[in-house]
DSSP file (Angstrom, degrees, kcal/mol; ACC not computed):
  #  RESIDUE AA STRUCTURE BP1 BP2  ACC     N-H-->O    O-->H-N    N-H-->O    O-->H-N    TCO  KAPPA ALPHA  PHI   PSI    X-CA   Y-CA   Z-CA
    1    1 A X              0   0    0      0, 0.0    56,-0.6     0, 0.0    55,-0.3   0.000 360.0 360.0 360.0 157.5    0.0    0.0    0.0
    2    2 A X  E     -A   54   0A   0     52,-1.1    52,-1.1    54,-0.3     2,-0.3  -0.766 360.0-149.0-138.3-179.9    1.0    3.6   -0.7
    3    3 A X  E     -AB  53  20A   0     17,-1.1    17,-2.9    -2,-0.2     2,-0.3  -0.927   7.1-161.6-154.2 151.6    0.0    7.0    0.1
    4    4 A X  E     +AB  52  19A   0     48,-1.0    48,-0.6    -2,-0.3     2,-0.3  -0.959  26.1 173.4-101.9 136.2    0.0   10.5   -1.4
    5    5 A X  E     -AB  51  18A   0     13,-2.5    13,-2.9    -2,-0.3     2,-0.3  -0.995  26.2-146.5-155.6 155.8   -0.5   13.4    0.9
    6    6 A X  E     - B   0  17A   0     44,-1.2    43,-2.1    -2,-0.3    44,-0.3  -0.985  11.7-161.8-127.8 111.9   -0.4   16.6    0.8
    7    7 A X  E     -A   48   0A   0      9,-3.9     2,-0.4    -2,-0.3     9,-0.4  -0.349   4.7-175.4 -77.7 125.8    0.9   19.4    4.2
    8    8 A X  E     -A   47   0A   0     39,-4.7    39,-2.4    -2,-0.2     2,-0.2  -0.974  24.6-121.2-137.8 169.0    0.1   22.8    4.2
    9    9 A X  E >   -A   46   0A   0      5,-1.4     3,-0.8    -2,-0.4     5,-0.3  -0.669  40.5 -82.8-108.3 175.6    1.7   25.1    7.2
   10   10 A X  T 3  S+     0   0    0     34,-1.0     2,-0.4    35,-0.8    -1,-0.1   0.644 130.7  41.4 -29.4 -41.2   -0.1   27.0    9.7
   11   11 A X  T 3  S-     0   0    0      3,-0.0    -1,-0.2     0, 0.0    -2,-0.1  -0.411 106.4-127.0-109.7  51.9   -0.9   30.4    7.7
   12   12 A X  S <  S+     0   0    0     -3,-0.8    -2,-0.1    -2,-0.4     3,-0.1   0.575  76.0 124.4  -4.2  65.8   -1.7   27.8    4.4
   13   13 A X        +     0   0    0      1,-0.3     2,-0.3    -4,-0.2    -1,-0.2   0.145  68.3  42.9-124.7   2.4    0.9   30.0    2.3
   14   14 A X        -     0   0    0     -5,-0.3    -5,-1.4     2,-0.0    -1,-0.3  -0.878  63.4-168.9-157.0 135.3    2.9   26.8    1.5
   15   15 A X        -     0   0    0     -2,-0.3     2,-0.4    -7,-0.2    -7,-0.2  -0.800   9.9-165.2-124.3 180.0    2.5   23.3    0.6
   16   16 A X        -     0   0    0     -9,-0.4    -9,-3.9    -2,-0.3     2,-0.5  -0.983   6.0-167.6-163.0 126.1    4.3   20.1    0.3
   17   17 A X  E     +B    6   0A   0     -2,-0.4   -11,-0.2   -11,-0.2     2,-0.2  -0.821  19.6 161.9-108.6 142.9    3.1   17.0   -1.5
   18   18 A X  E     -B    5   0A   0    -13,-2.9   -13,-2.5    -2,-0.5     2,-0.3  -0.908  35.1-135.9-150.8-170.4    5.0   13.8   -0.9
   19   19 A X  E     +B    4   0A   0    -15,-0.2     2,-0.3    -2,-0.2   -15,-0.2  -0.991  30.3 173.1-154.8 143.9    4.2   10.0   -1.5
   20   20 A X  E     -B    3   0A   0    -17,-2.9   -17,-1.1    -2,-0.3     3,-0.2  -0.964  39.5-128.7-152.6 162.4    5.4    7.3    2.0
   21   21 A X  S    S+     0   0    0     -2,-0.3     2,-0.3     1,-0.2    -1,-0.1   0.496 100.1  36.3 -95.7 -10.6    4.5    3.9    2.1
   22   22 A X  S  > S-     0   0    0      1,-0.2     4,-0.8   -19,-0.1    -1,-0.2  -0.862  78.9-148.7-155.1 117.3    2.9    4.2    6.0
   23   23 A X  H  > S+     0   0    0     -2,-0.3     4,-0.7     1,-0.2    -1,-0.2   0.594  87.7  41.8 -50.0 -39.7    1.0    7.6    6.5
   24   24 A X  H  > S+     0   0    0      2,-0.2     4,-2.3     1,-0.2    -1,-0.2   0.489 108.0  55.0-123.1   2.4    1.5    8.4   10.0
   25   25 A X  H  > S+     0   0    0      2,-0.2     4,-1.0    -3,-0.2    -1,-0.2   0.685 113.0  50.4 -94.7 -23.8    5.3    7.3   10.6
   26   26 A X  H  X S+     0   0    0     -4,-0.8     4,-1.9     2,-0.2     5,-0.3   0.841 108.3  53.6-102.8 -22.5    5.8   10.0    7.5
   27   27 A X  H  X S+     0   0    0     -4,-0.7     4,-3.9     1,-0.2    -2,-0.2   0.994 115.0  39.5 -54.7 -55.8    3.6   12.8    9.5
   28   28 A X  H  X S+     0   0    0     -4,-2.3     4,-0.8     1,-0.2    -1,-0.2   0.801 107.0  54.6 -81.7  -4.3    5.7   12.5   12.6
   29   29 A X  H  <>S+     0   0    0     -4,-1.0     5,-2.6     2,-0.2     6,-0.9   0.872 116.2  44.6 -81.2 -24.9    9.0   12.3   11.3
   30   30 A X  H ><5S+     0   0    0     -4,-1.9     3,-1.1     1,-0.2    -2,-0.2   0.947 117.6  48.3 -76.2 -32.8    7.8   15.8    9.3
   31   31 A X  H 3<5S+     0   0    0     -4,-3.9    -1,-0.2    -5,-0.3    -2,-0.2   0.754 115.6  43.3 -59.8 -18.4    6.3   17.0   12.8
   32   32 A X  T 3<5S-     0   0    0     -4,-0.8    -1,-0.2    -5,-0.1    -2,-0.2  -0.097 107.1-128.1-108.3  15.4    9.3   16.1   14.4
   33   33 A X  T < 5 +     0   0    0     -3,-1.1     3,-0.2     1,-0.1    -3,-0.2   0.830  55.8 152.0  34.3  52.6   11.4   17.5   12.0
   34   34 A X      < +     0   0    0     -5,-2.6     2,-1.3     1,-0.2    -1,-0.1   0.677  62.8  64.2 -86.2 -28.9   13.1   14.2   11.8
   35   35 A X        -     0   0    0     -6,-0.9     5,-0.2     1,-0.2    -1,-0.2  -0.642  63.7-178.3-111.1  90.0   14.0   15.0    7.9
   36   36 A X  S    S+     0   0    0     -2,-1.3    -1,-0.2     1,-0.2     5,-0.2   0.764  77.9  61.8 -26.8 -47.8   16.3   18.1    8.1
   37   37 A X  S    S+     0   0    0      3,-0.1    -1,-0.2     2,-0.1     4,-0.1   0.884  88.7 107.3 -77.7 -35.6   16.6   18.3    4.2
   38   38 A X  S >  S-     0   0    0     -3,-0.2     3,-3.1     1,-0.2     4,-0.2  -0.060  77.9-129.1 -61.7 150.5   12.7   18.9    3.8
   39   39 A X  T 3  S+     0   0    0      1,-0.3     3,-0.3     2,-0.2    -1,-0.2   0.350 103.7  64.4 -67.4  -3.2   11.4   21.3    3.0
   40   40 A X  T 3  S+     0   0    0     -5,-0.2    -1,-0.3     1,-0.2     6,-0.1   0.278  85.4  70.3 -54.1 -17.0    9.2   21.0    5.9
   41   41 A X  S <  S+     0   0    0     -3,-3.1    -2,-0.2    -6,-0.2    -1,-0.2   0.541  90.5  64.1 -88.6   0.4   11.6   21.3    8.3
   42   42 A X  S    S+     0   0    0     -3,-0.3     2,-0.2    -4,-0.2    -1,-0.2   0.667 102.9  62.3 -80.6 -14.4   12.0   25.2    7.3
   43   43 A X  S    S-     0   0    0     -3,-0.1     2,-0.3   -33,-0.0     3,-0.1  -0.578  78.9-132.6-120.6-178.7    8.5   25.6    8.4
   44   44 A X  S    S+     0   0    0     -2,-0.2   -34,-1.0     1,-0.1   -13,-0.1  -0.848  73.0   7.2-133.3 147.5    6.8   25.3   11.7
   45   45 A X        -     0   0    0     -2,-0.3   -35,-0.8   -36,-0.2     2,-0.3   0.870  69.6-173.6  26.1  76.5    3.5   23.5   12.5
   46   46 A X  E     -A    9   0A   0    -37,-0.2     2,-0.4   -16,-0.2   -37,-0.2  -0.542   8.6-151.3 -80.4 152.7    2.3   21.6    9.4
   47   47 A X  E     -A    8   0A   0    -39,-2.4   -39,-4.7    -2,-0.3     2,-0.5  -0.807  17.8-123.9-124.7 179.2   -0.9   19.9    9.0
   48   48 A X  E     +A    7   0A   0     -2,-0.4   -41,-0.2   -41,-0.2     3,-0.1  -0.904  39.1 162.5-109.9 100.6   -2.0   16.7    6.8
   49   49 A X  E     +     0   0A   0    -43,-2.1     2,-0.3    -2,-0.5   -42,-0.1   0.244  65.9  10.0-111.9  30.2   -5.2   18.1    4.6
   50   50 A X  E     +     0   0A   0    -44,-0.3   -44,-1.2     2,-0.0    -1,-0.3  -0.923  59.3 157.2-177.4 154.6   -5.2   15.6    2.2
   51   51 A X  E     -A    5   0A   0     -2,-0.3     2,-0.3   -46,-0.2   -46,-0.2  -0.855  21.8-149.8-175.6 168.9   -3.7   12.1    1.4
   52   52 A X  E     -A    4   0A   0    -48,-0.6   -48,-1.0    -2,-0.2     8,-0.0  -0.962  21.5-117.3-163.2 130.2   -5.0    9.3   -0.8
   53   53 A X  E     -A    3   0A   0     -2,-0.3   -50,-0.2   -50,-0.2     2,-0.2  -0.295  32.1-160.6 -81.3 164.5   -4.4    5.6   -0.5
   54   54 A X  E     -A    2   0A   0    -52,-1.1   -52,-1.1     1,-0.1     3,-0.1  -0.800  37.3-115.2-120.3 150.1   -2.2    3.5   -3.7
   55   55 A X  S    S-     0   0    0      1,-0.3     2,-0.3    -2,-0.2    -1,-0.1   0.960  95.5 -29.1 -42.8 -51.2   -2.1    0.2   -4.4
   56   56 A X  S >> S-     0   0    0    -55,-0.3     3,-2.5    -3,-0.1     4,-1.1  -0.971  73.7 -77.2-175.2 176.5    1.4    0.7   -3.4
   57   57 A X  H 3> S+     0   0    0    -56,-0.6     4,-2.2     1,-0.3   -55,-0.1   0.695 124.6  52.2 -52.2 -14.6    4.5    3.1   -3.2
   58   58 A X  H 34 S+     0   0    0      2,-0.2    -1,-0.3     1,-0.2     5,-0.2   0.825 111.4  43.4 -89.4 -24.1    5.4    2.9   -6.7
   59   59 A X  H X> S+     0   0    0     -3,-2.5     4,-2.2     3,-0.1     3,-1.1   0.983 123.1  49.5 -70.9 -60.1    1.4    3.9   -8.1
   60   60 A X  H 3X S+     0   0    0     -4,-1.1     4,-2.2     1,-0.3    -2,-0.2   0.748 111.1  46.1 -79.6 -41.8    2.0    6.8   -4.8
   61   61 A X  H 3< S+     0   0    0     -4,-2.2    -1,-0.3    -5,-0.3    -2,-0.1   0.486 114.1  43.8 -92.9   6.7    5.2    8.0   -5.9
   62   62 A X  H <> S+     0   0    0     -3,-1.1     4,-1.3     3,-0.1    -2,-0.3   0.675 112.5  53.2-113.1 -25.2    4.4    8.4   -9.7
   63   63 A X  H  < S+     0   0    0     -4,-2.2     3,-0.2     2,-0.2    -2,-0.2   0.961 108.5  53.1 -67.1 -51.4    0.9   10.2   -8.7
   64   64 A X  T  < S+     0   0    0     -4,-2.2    -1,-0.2     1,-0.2    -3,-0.1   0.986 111.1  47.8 -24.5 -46.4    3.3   12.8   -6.3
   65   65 A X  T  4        0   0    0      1,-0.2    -2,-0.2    -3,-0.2    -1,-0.2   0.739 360.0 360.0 -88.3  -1.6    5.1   13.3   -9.4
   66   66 A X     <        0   0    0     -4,-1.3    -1,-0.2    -3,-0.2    -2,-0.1   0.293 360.0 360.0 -71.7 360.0    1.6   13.9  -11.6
């Protein structure tokens, strides 16, 4: 299974779409700003307003790139 999801930050002036094979392990590591390089780690409080299940990562990671 795969996921697509989409973050927007607190004053919804930026988003970030990305594509994770398990939904809520890829929310906290961006809430916990466990992945420096993202571009989520510049910003402060993101939320999840969208996401959409894949068959799997490979469906989830070409639909990100769509």
């Amino acid at each position: 299974m795969g996921f697509v999801y989409i973050f927007t930050n607190r004053s919804n002036n930026a988003l970030y779409i990305g594509s994770t094979n398990h939904i809520i392990r890829r929310g906290y590591e961006h809430r916990e700003k466990l992945l420096p390089a993202s571009h989520t780690a510049k910003y402060n409080e993101w939320k999840l307003v969208y996401y959409e299940v894949c068959d799997n990562i490979l469906v989830a990671a070409a639909r990100e790139n769509n």
